[in-house]
ZAMARGU-4260 file (C-alpha; in steps of 0.2 Angstrom, whole numbers, plus 5000, padded with zeros to 4 digits):
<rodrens>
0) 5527/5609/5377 | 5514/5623/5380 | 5499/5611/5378 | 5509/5599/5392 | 5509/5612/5404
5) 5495/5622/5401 | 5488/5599/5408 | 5500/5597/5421 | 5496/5614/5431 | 5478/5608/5430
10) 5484/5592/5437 | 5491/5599/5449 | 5481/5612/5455 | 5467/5599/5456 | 5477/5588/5468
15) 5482/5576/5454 | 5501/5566/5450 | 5510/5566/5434 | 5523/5558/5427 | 5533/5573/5421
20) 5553/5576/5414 | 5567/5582/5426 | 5586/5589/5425 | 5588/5570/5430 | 5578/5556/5426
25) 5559/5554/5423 | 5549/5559/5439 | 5531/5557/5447 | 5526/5573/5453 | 5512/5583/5463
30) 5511/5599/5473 | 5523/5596/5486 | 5509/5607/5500 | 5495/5592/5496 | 5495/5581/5508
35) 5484/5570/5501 | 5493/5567/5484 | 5509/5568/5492 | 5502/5550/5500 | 5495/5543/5482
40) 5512/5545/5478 | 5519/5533/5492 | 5505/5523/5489 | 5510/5522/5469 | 5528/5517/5471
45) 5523/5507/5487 | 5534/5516/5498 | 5533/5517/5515 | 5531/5536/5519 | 5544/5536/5531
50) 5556/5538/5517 | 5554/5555/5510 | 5555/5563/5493 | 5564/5578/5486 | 5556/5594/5478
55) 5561/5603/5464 | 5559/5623/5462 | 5566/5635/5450 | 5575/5645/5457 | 5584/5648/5475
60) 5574/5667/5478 | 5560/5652/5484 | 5568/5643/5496 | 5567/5653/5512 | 5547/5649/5509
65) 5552/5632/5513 | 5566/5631/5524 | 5569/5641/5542 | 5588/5641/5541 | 5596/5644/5524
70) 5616/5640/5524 | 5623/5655/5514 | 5634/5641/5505 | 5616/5635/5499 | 5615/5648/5486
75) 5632/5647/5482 | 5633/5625/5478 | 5616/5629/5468 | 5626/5644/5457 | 5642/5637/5456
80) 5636/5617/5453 | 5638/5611/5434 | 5625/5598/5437 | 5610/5592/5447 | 5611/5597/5465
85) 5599/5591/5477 | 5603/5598/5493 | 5595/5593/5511 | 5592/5608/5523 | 5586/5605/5541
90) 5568/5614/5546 | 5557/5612/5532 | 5543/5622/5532 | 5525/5628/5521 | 5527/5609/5515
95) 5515/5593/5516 | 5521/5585/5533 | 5520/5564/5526 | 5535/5575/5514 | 5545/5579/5528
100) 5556/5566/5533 | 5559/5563/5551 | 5572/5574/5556 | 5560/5588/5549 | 5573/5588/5533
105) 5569/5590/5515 | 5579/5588/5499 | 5577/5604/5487 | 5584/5603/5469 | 5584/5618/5459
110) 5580/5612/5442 | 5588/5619/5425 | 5577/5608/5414 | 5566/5618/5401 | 5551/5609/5406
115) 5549/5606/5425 | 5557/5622/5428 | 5543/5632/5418 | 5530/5621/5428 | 5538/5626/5444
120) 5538/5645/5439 | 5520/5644/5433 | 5513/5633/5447 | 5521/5645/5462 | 5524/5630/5475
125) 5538/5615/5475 | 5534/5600/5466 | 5538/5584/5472 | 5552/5574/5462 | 5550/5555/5463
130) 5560/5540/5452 | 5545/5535/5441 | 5546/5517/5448 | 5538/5503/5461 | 5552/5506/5477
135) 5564/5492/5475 | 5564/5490/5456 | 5580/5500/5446 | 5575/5516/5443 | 5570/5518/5423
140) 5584/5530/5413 | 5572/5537/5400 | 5551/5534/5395 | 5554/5519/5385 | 5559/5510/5406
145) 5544/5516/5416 | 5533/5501/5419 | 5513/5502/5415 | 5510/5503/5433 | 5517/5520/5435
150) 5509/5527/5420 | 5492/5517/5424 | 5494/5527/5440 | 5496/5545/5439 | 5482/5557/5430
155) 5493/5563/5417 | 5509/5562/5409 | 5518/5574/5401 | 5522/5571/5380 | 5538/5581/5380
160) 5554/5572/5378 | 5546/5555/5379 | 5556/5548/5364 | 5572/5553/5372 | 5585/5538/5373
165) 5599/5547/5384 | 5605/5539/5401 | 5603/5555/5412 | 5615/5554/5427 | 5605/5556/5447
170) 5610/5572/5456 | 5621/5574/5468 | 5616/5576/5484 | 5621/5584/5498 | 5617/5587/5517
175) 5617/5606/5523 | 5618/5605/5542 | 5618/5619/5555 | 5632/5634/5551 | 5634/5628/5535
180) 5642/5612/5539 | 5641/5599/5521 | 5640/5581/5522 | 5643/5572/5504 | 5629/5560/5501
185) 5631/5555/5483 | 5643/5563/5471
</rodrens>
């Protein structure tokens, strides 16, 4: 694993993507402040920008770096949750602004996985969290799924638990609003 992340924070520093693990499934990822690979990731899964991406971080002392208003229930959901949480807050901030979606939201995971949380410790900023798929095709449940076009098209991806055969489940997600009001996305 060292050799892995010692590559993806060059990668990252440098303005590259990679195809990387997650507490979830298998993700594209790039430093979430880059505008410019935030967009080679649109232009990879042939999104349209207008729908946005999450981040991961590793832990919640970060997120008031990137969002203005903080729900308190934030930081007990992320605590208290037994699995992957993403959580959208209202007025994102410090982030690439194509990774902001319209309504100036932004989904935030806290990540508990070994590798991507290291990543996120050692890199300093968010890194974004992406399906590693084409928009509209199923989203791939382990390395063996991700199609050559993906891994054709990032600049590096990460060795570590490739030969994993496990269906990971998607987060949950759920939309903070104003006072702390909760809207259930996806269970």
């Amino acid at each position: 694993m060292h050799d892995d992340l010692k590559k993806a924070l060059e990668v990252l520093r440098n303005g590259g993507i990679l195809l990387y693990p997650t507490d979830t499934i298998w993700g594209i990822g790039c430093d979430a402040t880059n505008a410019e690979a935030v967009k080679r990731i649109y232009e990879l899964k042939q999104r349209a920008d207008s729908k946005s991406m999450l981040v991961l971080l590793d832990n919640t002392a970060k997120l008031a770096s990137y969002v203005n208003d903080i729900p308190e229930v934030a930081y007990d959901m992320a605590e208290l949750t037994n699995k992957p949480l993403t959580i959208i807050y209202d007025d994102a901030k410090n982030l690439a602004s194509n990774l902001i979606a319209e309504d100036g939201s932004i989904g935030i995971r806290i990540t508990e996985e070994d590798f991507s949380k290291e990543l996120c410790s050692r890199f300093k900023k968010p890194i974004v969290s992406t399906s590693a798929n084409v928009s509209g095709e199923p989203s791939p449940q382990n390395f063996s799924q991700i199609s050559d076009v993906i891994k054709d098209g990032v600049d590096f991806i990460v060795e570590y638990r490739q030969n994993e055969t496990s269906n990971p489940a998607p987060s949950s997600i759920v939309k903070l609003g104003k006072g702390g009001e909760i809207k259930i996305i996806r269970e």
